[in-house]
N, C-alpha and C positions, 0 to 999 in steps of 0.2 A: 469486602473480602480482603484481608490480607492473609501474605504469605511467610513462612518461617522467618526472615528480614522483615518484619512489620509494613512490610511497602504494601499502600491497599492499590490493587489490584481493578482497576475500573476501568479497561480500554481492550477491545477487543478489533484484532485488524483480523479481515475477511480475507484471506484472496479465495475469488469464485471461478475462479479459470488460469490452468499454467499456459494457455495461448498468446501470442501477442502478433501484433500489427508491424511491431519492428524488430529486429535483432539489432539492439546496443550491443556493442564490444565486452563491454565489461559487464554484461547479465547475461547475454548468450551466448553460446561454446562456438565454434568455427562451422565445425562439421553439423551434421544432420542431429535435431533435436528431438528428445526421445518423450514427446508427452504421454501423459498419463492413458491408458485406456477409459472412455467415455464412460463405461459401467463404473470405474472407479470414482468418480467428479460427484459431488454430491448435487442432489439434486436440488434447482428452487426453493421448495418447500421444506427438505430436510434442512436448507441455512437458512431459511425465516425459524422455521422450529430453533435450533441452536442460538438465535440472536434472542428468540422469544426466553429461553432458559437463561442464556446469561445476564441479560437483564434483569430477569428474575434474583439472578442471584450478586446483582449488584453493580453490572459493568453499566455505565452511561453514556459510555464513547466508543463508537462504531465507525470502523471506518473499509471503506470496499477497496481489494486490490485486484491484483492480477499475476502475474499476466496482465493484460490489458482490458480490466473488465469492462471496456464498453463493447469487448468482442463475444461476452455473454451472450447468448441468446434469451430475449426478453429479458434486458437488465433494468427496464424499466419497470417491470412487475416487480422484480425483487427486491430493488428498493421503494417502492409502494408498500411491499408486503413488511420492511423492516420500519418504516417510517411509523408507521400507524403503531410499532409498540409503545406503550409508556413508560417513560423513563428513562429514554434517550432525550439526550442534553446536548450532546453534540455527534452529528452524524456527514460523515465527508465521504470522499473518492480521491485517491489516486490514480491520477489516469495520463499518460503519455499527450494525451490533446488532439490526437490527430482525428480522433471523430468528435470530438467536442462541439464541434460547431452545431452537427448535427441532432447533437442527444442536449443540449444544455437547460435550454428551455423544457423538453420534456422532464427531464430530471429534477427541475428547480418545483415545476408541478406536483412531480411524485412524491415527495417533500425531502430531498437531498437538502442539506443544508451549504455544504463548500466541497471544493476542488482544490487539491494540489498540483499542480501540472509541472512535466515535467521539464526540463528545458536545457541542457547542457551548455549551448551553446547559440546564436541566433546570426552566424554567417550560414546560409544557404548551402554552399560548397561542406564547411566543417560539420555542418548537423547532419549533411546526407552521407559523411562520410562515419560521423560516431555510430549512427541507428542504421548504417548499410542500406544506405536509397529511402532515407522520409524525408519530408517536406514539409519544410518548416514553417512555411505559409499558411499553414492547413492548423499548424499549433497556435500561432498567432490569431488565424482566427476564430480557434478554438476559446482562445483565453478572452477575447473581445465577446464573443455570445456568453462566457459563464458571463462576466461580469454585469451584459445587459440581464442577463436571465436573474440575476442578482444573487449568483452562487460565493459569496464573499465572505470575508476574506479568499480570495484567489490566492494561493502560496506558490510561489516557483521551489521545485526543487532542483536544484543544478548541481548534479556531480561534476566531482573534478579529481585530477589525478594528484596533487597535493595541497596546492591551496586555493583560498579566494582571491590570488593576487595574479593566477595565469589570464593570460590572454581573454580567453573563451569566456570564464568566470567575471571576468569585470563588463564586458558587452552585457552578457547577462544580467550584473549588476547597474549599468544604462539603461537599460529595456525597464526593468523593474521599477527605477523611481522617474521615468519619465510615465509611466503607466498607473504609479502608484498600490505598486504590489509589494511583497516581503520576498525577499529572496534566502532559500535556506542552501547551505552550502555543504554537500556528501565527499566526505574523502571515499575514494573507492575502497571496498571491503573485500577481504579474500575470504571465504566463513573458512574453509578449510585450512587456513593458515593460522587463524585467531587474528588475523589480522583488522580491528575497526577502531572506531575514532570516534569522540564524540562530535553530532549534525553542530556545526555553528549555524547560530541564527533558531533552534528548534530542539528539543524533546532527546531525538533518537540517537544511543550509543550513550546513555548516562546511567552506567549499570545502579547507581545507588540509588536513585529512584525511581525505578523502570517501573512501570505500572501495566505494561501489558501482556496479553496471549495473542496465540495468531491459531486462525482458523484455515488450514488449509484446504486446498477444493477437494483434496481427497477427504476430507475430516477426520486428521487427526489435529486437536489440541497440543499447542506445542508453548510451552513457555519461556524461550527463546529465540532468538534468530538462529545465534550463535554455538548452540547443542543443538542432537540430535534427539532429545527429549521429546516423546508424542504419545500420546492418547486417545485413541479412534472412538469417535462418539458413536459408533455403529458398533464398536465390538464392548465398550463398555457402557454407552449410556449418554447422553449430553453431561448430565449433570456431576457422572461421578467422573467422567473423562476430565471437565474441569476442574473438580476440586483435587483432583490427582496433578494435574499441570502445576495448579499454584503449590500445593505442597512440595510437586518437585523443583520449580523454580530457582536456579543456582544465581549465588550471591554476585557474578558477572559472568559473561560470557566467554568461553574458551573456543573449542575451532567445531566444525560442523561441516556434515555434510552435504547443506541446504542448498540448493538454488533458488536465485531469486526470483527469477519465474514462476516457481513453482510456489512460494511462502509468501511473495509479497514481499519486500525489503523492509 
């Protein structure tokens, strides 16, 4: 599939739930957060169906967010259910790691191919303070079972507030090659300001060859982070909601009203 920028279009991020396990600073708002109503969240089978269509129609790269999707309910069936399509090439999770330990080996089963985890930081004190009370012990050895589980390449992704040269970002960057992992490095994003950056070390924020959509858990089709462009495969259709996404796909992103809880970053 390509879109009117001839960039072919082959990667599609899931998030299957705007839940999560922690409240980061810079993804969740202060105050009380307002998730989606449960009737809204699509269900299991209607995102195996939509990954079955996109496939179909060309994507080969899947990958599960959140929210926190290991806070899904049966996220092991779902990706079971998406594993066994053909034609997936590459199929991951983004997932914060705090239940990693628990689901890694199941998942490696299901036939999950990798893990990105996330990791901002690996002082005790500083991680409980960025994610508001997590435990970063529980990431660690999150990321220790994918890797027994053989969910590899393992990728850290580690936001930071400007570069890869603060404090927190370079521990990160210790942990990673004494571990023998990739560390990719997020400048924080404002969507509503148009404010992003391109990922060093990885893929995301390179509008000139962006190759994806995003699936959100409400199911609209959205070919952006960074617009508010969507397409609800419930009110149009899986298939025409996507090719309505790639045709409207803008040549870079400008400001949006997205949270990333709720889209998946």
């Amino acid at each position: 599939m390509l879109d009117i920028f001839k960039r072919k279009i082959n990667y599609l991020r899931i998030s299957v739930t705007d839940k999560c396990n922690l409240r980061c600073h810079y993804c969740m708002p202060d105050g009380e957060i307002q998730l989606l109503p449960r009737w809204e969240i699509l269900s299991l089978e209607e995102i195996i169906e939509v990954a079955r269509v996109a496939v179909d129609m060309g994507i080969d790269k899947v990958r599960l967010t959140g929210g926190e999707p290991l806070v899904r309910r049966n996220i092991i069936g779902l990706v079971a259910g998406i594993a066994q399509l053909e034609g997936i090439r590459n199929f991951g999770m983004s997932t914060n790691g705090i239940l990693l330990r628990e689901y890694a080996h199941q998942l490696a089963d299901a036939g999950l191919h990798r893990v990105n985890v996330s990791l901002d930081a690996t002082s005790p004190e500083k991680y409980a303070e960025i994610t508001r009370g997590g435990d970063v012990s529980r990431v660690f050895a999150g990321i220790d079972a994918a890797i027994d589980a053989g969910l590899t390449p393992v990728k850290i992704n580690c936001v930071v507030e400007h570069s890869s040269q603060e404090k927190d970002a370079l521990d990160v960057a210790l942990f990673g090659r004494e571990k023998g992992l990739k560390v990719r490095y997020i400048r924080q994003m404002t969507p509503e300001k148009g404010e992003f950056w391109p990922v060093q070390g990885g893929d995301g924020g390179h509008c000139l060859t962006c190759n994806r959509l995003r699936l959100s858990s409400n199911g609209m089709i959205r070919p952006c982070l960074f617009s508010d462009i969507g397409y609800s495969v419930r009110e149009f259709g899986i298939r025409r909601a996507i090719e309505m996404a790639i045709a409207a796909k803008p040549a870079s992103g400008r400001v949006s009203n997205n949270k990333f809880y709720e889209i998946g970053g």
